[in-house]
C-alpha positions as a Markdown table, in Angstrom:
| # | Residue | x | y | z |
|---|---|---|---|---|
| 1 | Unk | 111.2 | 58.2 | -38.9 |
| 2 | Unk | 112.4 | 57.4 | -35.7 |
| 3 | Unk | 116.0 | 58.8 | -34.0 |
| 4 | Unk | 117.1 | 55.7 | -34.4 |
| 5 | Unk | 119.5 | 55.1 | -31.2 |
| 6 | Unk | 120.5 | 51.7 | -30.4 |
| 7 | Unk | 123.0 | 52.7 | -27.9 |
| 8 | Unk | 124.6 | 55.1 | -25.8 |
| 9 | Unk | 127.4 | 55.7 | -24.2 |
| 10 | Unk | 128.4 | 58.7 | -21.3 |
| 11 | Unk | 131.6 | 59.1 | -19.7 |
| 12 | Unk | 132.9 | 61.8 | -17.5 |
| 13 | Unk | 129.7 | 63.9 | -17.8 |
| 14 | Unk | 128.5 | 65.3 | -14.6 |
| 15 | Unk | 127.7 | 62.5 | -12.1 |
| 16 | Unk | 129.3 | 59.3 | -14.7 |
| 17 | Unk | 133.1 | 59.2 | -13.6 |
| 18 | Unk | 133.0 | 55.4 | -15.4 |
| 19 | Unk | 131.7 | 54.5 | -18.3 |
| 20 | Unk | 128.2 | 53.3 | -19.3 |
| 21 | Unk | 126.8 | 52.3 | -22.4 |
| 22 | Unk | 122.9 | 51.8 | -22.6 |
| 23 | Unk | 121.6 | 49.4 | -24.9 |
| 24 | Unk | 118.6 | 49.9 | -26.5 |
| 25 | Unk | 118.6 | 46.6 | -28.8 |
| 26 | Unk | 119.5 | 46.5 | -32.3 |
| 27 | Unk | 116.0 | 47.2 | -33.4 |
| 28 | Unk | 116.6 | 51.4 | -31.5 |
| 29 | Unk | 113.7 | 50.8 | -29.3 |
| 30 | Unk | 111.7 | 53.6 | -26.8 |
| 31 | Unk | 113.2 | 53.7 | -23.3 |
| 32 | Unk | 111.7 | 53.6 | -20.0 |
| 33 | Unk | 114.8 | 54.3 | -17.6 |
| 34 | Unk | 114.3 | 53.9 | -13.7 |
| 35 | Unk | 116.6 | 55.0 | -11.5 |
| 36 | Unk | 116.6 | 56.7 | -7.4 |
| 37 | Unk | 116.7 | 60.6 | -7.0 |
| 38 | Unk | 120.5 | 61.3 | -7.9 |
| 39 | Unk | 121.0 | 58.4 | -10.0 |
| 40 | Unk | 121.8 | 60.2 | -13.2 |
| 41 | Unk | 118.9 | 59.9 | -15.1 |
| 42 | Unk | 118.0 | 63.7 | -16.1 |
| 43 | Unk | 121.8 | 63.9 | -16.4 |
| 44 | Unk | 121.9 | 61.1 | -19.5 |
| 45 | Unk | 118.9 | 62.8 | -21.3 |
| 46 | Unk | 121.0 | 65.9 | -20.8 |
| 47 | Unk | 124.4 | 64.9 | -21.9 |
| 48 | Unk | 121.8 | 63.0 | -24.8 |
| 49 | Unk | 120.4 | 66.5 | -26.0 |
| 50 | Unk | 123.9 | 67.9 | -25.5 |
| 51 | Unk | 125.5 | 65.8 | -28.7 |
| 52 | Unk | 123.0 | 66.8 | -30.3 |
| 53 | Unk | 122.4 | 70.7 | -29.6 |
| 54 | Unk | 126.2 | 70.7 | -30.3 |
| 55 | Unk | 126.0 | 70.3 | -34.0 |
| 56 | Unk | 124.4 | 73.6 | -34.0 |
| 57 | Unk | 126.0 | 76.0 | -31.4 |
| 58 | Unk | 129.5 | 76.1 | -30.0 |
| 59 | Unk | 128.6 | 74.5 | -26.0 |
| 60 | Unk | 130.9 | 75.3 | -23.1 |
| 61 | Unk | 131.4 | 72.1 | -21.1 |
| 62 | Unk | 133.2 | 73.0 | -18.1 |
| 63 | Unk | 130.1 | 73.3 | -15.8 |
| 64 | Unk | 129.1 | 69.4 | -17.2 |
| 65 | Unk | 133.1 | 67.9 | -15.9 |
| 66 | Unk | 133.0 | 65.1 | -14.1 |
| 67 | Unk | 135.7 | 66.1 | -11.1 |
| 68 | Unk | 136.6 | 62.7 | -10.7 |
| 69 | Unk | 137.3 | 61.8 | -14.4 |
| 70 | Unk | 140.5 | 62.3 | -15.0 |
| 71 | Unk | 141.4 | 59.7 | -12.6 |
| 72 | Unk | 140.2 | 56.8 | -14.1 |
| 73 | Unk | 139.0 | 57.8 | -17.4 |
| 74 | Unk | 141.2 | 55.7 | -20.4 |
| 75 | Unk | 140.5 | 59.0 | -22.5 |
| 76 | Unk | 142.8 | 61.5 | -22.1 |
| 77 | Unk | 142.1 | 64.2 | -19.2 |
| 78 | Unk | 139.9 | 67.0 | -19.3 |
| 79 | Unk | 137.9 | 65.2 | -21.8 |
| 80 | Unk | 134.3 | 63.8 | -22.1 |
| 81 | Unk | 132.5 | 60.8 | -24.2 |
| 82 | Unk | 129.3 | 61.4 | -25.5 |
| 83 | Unk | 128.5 | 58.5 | -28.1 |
| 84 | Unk | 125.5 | 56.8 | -29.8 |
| 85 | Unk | 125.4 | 54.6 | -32.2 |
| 86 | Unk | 122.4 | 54.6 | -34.9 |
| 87 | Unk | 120.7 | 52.3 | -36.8 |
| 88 | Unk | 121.8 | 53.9 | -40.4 |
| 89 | Unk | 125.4 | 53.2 | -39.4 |
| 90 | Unk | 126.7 | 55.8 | -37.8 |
| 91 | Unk | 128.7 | 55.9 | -34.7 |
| 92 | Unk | 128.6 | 59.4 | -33.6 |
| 93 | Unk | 130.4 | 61.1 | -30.8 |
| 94 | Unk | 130.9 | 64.3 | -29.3 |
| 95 | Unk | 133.4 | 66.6 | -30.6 |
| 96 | Unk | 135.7 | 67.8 | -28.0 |
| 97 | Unk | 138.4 | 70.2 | -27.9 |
| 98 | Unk | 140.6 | 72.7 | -25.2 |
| 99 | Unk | 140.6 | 76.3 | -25.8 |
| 100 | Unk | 142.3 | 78.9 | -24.8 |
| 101 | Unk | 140.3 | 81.6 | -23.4 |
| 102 | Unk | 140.2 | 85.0 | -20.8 |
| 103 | Unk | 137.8 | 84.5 | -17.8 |
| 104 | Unk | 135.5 | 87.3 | -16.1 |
| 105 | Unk | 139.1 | 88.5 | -14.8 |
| 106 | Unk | 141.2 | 88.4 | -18.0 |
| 107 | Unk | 143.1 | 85.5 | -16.3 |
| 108 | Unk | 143.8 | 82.9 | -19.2 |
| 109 | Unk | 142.6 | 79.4 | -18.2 |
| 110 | Unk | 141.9 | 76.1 | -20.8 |
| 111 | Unk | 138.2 | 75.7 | -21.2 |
| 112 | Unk | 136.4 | 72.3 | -23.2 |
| 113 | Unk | 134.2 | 73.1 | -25.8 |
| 114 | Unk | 131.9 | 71.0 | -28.8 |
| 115 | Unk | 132.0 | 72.8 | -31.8 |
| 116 | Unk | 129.5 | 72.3 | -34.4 |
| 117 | Unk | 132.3 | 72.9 | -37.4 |
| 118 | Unk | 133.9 | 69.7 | -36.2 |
| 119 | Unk | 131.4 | 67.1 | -37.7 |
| 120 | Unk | 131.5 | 65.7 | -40.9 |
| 121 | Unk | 128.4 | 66.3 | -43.0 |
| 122 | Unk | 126.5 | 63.4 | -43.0 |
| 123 | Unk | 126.8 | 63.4 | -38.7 |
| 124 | Unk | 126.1 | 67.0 | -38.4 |
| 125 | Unk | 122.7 | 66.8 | -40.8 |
| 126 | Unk | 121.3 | 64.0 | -38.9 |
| 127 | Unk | 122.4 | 65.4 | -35.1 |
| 128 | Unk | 120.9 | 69.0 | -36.1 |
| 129 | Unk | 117.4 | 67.5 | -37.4 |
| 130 | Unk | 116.8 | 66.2 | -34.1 |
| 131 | Unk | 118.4 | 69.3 | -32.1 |
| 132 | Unk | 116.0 | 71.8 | -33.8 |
| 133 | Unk | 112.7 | 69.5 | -33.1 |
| 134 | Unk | 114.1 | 67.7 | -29.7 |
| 135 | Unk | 113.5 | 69.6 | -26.0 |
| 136 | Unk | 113.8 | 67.7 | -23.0 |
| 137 | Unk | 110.2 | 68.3 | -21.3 |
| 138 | Unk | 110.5 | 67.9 | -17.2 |
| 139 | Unk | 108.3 | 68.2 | -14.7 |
| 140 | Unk | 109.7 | 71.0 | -13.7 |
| 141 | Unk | 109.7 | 72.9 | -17.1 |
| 142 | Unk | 105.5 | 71.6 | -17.2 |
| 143 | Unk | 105.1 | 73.1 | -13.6 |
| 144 | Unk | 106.7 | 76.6 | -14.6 |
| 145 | Unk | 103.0 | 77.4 | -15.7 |
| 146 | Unk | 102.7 | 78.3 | -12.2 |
| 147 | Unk | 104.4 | 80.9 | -12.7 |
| 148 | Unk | 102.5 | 82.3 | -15.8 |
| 149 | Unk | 100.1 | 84.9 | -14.9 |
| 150 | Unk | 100.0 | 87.1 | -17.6 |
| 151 | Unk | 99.6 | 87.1 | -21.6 |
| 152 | Unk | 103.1 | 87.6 | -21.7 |
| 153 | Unk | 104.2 | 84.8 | -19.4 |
| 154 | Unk | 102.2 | 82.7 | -21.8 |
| 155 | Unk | 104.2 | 84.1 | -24.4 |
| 156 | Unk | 107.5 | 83.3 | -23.2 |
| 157 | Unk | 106.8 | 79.6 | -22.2 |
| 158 | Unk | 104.7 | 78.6 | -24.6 |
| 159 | Unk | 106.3 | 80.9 | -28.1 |
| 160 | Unk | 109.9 | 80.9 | -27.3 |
| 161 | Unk | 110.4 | 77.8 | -25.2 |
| 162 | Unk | 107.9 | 75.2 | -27.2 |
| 163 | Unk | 107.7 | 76.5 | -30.4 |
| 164 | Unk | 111.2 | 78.2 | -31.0 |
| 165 | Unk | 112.8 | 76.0 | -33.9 |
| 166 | Unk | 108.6 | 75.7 | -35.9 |
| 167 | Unk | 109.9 | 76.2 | -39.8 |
| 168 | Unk | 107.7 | 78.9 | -41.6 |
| 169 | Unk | 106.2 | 77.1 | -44.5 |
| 170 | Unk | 106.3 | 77.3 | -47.6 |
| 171 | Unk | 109.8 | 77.0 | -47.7 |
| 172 | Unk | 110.4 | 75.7 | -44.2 |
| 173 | Unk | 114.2 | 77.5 | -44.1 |
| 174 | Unk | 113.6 | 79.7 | -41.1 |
| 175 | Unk | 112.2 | 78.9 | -37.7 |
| 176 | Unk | 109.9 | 81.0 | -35.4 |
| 177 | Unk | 112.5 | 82.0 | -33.2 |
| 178 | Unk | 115.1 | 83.3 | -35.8 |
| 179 | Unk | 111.8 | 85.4 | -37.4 |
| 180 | Unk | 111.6 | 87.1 | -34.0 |
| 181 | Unk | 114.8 | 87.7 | -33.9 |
| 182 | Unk | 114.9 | 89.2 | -37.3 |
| 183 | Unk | 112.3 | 91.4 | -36.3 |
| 184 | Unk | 113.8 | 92.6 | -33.4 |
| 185 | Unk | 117.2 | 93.8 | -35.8 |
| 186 | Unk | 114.7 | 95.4 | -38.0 |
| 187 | Unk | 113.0 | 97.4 | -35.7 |
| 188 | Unk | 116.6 | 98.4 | -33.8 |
| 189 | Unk | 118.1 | 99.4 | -37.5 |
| 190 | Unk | 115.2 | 100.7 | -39.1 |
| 191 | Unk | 113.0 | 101.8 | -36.3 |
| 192 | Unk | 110.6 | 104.1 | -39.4 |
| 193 | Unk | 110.4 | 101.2 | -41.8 |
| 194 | Unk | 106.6 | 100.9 | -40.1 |
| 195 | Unk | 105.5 | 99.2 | -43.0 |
| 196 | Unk | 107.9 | 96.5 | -43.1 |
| 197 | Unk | 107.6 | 96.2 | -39.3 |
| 198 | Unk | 103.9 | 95.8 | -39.2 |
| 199 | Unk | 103.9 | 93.1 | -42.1 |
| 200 | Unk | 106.5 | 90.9 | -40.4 |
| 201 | Unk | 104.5 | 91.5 | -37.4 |
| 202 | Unk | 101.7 | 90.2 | -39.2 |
| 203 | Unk | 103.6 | 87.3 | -41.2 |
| 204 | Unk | 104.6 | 86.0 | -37.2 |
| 205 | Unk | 101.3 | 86.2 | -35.3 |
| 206 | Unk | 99.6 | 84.5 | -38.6 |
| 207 | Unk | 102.0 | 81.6 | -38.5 |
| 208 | Unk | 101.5 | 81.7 | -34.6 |
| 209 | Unk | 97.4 | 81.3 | -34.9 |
| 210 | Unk | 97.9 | 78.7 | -37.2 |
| 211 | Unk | 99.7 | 76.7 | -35.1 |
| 212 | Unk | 97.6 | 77.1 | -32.3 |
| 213 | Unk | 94.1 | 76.6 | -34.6 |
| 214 | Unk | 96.5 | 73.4 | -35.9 |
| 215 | Unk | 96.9 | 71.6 | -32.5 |
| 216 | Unk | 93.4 | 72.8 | -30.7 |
| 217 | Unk | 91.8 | 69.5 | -31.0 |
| 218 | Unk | 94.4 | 67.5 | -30.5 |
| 219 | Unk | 95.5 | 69.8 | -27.4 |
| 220 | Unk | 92.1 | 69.5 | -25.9 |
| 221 | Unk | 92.1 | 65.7 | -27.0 |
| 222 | Unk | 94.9 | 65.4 | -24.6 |
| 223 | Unk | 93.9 | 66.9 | -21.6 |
| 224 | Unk | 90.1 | 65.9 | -21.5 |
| 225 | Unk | 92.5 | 62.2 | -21.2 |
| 226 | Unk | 94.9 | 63.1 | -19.1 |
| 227 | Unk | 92.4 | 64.7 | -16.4 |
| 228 | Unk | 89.0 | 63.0 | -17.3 |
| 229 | Unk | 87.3 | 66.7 | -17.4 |
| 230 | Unk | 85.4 | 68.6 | -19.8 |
| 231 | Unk | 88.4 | 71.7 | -19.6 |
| 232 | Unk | 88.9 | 73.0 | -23.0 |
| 233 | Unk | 91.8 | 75.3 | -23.9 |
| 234 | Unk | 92.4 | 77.9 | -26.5 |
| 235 | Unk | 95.2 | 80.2 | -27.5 |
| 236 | Unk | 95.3 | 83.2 | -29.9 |
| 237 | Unk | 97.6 | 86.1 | -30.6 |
| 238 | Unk | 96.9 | 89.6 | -31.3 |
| 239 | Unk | 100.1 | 91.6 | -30.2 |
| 240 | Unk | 103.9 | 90.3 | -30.7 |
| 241 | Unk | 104.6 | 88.8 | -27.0 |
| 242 | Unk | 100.9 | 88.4 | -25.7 |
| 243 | Unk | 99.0 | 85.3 | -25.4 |
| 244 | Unk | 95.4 | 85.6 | -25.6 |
| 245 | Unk | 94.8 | 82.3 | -23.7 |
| 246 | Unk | 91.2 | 81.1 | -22.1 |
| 247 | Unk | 89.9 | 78.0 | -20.8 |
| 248 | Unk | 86.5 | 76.8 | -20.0 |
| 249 | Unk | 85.3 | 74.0 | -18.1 |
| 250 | Unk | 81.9 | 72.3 | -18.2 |
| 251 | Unk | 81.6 | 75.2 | -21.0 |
| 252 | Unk | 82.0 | 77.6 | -17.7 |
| 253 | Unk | 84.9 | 80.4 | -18.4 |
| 254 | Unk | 87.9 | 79.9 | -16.3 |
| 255 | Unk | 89.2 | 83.9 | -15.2 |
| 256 | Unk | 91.7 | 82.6 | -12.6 |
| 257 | Unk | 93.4 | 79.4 | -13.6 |
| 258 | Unk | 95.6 | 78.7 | -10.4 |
| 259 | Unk | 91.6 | 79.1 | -8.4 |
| 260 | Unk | 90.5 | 76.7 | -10.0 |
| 261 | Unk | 93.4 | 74.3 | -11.8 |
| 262 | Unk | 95.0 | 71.7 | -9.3 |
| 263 | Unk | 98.7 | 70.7 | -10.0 |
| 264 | Unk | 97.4 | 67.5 | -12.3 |
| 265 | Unk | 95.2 | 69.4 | -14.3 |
| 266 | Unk | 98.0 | 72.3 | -14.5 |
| 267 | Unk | 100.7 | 69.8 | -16.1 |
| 268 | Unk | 97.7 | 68.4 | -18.3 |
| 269 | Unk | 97.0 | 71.2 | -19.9 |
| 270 | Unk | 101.1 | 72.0 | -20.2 |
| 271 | Unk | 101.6 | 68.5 | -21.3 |
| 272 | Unk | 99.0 | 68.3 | -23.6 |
| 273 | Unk | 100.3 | 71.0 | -25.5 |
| 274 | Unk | 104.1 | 69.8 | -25.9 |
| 275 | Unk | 102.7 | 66.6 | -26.8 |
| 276 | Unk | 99.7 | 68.1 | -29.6 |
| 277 | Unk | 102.5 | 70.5 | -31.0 |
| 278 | Unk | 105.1 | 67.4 | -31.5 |
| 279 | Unk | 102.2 | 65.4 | -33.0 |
| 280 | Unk | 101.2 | 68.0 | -35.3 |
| 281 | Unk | 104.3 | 70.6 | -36.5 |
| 282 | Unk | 107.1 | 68.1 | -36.1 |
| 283 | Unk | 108.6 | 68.0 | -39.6 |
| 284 | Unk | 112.4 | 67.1 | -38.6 |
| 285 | Unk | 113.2 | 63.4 | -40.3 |
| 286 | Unk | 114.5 | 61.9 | -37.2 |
| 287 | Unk | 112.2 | 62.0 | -34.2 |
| 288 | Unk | 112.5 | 62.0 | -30.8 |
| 289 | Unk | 110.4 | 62.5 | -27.6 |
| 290 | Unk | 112.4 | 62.9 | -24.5 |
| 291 | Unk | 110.3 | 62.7 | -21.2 |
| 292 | Unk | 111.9 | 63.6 | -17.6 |
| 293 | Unk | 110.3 | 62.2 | -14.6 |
| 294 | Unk | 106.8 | 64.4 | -16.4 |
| 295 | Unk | 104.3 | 62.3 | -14.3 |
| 296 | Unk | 105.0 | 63.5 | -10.7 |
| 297 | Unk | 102.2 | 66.0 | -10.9 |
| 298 | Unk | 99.6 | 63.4 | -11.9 |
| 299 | Unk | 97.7 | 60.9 | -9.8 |
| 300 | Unk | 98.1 | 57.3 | -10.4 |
| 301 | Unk | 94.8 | 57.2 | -12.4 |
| 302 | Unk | 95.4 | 59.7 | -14.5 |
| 303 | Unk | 98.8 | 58.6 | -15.7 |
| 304 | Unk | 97.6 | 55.3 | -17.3 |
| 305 | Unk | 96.3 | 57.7 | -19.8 |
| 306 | Unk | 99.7 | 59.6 | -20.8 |
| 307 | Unk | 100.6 | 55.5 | -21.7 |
| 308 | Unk | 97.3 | 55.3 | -23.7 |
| 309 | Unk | 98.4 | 58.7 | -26.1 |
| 310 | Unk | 102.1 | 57.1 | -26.2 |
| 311 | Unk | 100.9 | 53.9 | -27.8 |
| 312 | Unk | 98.4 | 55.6 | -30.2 |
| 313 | Unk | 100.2 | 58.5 | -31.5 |
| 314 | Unk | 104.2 | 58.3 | -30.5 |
| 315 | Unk | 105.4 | 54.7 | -29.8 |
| 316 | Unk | 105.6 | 54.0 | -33.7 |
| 317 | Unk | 106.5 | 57.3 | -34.9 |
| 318 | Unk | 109.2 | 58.9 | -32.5 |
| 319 | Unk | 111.7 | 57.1 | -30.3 |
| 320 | Unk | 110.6 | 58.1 | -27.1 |
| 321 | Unk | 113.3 | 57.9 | -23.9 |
| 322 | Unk | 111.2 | 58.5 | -20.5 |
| 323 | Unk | 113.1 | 58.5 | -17.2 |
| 324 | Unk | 111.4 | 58.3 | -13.4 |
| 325 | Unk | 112.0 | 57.8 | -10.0 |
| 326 | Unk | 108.6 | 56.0 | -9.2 |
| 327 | Unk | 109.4 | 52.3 | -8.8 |
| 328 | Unk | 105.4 | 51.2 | -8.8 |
| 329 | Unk | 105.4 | 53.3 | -11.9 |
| 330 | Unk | 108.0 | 52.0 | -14.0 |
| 331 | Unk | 107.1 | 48.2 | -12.9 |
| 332 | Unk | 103.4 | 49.5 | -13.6 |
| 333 | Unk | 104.7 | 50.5 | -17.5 |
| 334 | Unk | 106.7 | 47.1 | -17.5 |
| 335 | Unk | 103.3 | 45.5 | -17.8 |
| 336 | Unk | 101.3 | 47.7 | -20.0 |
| 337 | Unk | 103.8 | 49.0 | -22.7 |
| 338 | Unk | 105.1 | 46.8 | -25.4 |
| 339 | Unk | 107.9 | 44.8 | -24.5 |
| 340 | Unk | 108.7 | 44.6 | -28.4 |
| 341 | Unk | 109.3 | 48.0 | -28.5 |
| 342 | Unk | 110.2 | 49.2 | -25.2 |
| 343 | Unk | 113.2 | 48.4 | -23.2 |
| 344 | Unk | 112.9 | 49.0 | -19.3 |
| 345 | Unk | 116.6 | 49.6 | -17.8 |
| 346 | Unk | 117.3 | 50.3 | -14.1 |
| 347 | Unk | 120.2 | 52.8 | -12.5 |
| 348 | Unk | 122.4 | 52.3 | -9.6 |
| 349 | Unk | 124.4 | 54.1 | -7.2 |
| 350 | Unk | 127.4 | 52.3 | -5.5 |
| 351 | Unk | 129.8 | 54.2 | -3.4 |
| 352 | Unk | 133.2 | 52.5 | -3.2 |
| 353 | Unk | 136.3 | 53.1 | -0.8 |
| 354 | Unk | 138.4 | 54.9 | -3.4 |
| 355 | Unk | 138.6 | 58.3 | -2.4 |
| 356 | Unk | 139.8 | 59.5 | -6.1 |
| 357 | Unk | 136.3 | 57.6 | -7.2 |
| 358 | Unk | 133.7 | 57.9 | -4.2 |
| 359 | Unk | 131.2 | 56.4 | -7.0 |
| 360 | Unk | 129.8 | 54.6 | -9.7 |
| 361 | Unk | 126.7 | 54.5 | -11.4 |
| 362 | Unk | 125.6 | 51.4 | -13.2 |
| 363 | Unk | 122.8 | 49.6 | -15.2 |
| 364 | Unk | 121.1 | 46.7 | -13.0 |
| 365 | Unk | 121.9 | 43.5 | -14.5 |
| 366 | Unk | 118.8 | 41.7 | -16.3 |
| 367 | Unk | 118.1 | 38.3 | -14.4 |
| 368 | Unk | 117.7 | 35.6 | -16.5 |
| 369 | Unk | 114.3 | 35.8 | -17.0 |
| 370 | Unk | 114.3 | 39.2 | -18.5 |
| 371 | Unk | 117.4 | 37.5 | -20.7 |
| 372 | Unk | 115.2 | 35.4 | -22.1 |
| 373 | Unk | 112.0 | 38.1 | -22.8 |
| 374 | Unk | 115.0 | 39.7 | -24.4 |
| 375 | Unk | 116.1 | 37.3 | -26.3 |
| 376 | Unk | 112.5 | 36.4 | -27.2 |
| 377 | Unk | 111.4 | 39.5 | -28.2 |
| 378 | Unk | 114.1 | 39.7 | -30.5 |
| 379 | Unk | 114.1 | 36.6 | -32.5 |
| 380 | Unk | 116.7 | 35.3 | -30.8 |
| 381 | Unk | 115.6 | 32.1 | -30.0 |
C-alpha cells in the first residue's frame, strides 16, 4: 500500500518563510519535483521525513527555523507547519511545542521541539510505519561508498544506515538496529555471559546473511541495468561489524573497487542495493521511496534505466517523491513516466524588496495545457 500523500504543506522550515502546499492530486500520485540548486527541494523531502521521524523520537527544531518566519507567518511565532493530508482521511500535522531548557552553558533559553506523545493513535501508527521503513537516499549518502575501504566501513553504511529499522521475523517486534543495541548492553552488563553473547551474535549475523542471500539477485539485477556490465556483487558476514563484501566483473575478482569502479558504477552498485533491500524486506503498510537528486553520478544513458526499475517494481507499490536539479532530466521523465501516475512540479526562487522577507519560494504555475493533461488524466473532463 502506498503512503498515500495527496498534499503537502511547509511553512517556516528552513529556506520556506511563506507557505506552500504541493499537490499531488486526489488520486496521492509519485512526484517528480524540479527545482534550481537552493530551491528547497532536499529541504521539503526533509521537513517530509521530519513529520514522520517525529512520531517516534522527540526532534529538536531550532537548527530547521526559518529566521524570517515570524514576520509573516499567520501562525504564531517561533513555530513551524509541517502538514499532509492522506488519502484515508487524515490531515496530519506536526506537533509543535516550546520548552524550557539549559544550553551547553546552563543559560536557560526556549527551544521548539515534536514530540511523539503528542499524536493521537491512529496519526502516530500510520506516521511511524513509514518512519521505520522510509530514508531519504541522496546522492551524496550513495557517493559516501567512496569512503568505504574496509569490512567495517561496509558495515557501518550498509548495517546501520540501510538496514537499521529490518524487523526480525518471526515476530517482527524488534528491528536490526535495536538487536545491536541490545547486544551491546549485554555485553557491557554481563561481559561473562559468553554463551548468551555468542548466540545473539549468531541470531544477528544469521538474520544479516539472509538478508543479503534475500536481495542478491535482485541487487545484481539492478546494477547489471543501471551500468550495462556483467559486475556482480556479494555480501556476507562472519564477525559483528565486518562486511565480507566482493565483486567480480566479467567473472574477474575485483581486489580494489575504487581501481576499477568509476563514480556511475560506484552509485549503481550503492543504488542497487537501497533499492533490492526496499523491494524485498519492506514490510511497513504504508510505503514510500524518497529519491534526492540520486542520478548526478550517472550518465545520461544509464539513467533511463533507474526509470525502467521504477515502473516495473516501485511506481505501483510505493509512492515514490524524486527531486533534481537537471532540467533535460526532469523534461526527459515528463515524457517517459506515466502521467497518470506521476505529477511533475517545478520550484522557484523570487527575491523581493522586503528586507524582513528577502524571499520566496514557489511552485511554477501549470500553463493551460498541462491544465488540461491534468484535468484529463483525472477524469475531469
Amino acid at each position: 500500500m502506498k503512503a498515500g500523500i495527496k498534499s503537502f504543506t511547509v511553512n517556516g522550515f528552513k529556506g520556506f518563510g511563506n507557505e506552500i502546499t504541493i499537490d499531488f492530486t486526489r488520486k496521492a500520485k509519485n512526484l517528480v519535483l524540479y527545482g534550481e540548486n537552493g530551491s528547497g527541494k532536499t529541504s521539503l523531502i526533509e521537513a517530509l521525513k521530519i513529520l514522520y521521524d517525529s512520531s517516534v523520537d522527540e526532534i529538536d527544531l531550532e537548527k530547521y527555523k526559518n529566521i524570517f518566519a515570524g514576520n509573516s507567518m499567520k501562525i504564531k511565532r517561533n513555530s513551524m507547519k509541517i502538514k499532509i493530508r492522506t488519502e484515508y482521511k487524515k490531515d496530519i500535522s506536526l506537533k509543535t511545542k516550546n520548552e524550557r531548557r539549559k544550553d551547553e552553558r546552563g543559560k536557560v533559553r526556549e527551544v521548539l521541539v515534536a514530540s511523539p506523545k503528542d499524536y493521537e493513535t491512529g496519526s502516530k501508527t500510520y506516521l511511524e510505519a513509514i518512519a521505520k521503513s522510509t530514508t531519504i537516499l541522496s546522492y551524496r549518502e550513495l557517493m559516501r561508498i567512496y569512503d568505504i575501504r574496509t569490512g567495517e566501513d561496509f558495515y557501518a553504511h550498509f548495517v546501520k544506515k540501510i538496514m537499521a529499522h529490518y524487523l526480525i521475523p518471526p515476530r517482527y517486534e524488534t528491528s536490526l538496529i535495536q538487536e545491536l543495541e541490545d547486544l551491546e548492553i549485554l555485553k557491557k552488563s554481563h561481559p561473562k555471559a559468553k554463551k548468551r553473547i555468542q548466540q545473539k551474535e549468531k541470531t544477528i549475523k544469521d538474520e544479516i546473511n539472509k538478508i543479503f542471500w534475500g536481495i542478491k539477485d535482485k541487487w545484481n539485477e539492478y546494477i547489471r541495468k543501471l551500468t550495462g556490465d556483467d559486475i556482480e556483487v556479494e555480501c556476507s558476514i562472519e564477525k559483528i561489524g565486518s562486511l565480507d563484501f566482493k565483486i567480480k566483473w566479467n567473472g574477474k575478482d575485483v581486489r580494489n573497487i575504487m581501481n576499477y569502479l568509476n563514480e556511475g558504477r560506484l552509485n549503481a552498485v550503492a543504488l542497487g542495493l537501497f533499492l533490492s533491500y526496499y523491494k524485498k524486506f519492506n514490510t511497513s503498510p504504508y510505503k514510500l521511496l524518497l529519491l534526492d537528486d540520486v542520478v548526478i553520478g550517472l550518465d545520461m544513458n544509464l539513467r533511463l534505466p533507474l526509470l525502467e526499475i521504477l515502473k516495473e517494481d516501485f511506481e505501483d507499490e510505493y509512492q515514490v517523491i524524486m527531486t533534481t536539479f537537471d532540467e533535460n532530466w526532469f523534461n526527459l521523465m515528463k515524457n517517459y513516466l506515466d502521467g497518470s501516475k506521476w505529477e511533475f512540479k517545478r520550484l522557484i526562487v523570487r527575491k523581493t524588496d522586503n528586507n524582513s522577507h528577502p524571499f520566496v519560494i514557489a511552485l511554477e504555475s501549470s500553463d493551460y495545457l498541462e491544465k488540461a493533461e491534468k484535468y484529463h488524466y483525472e477524469g475531469d473532463i
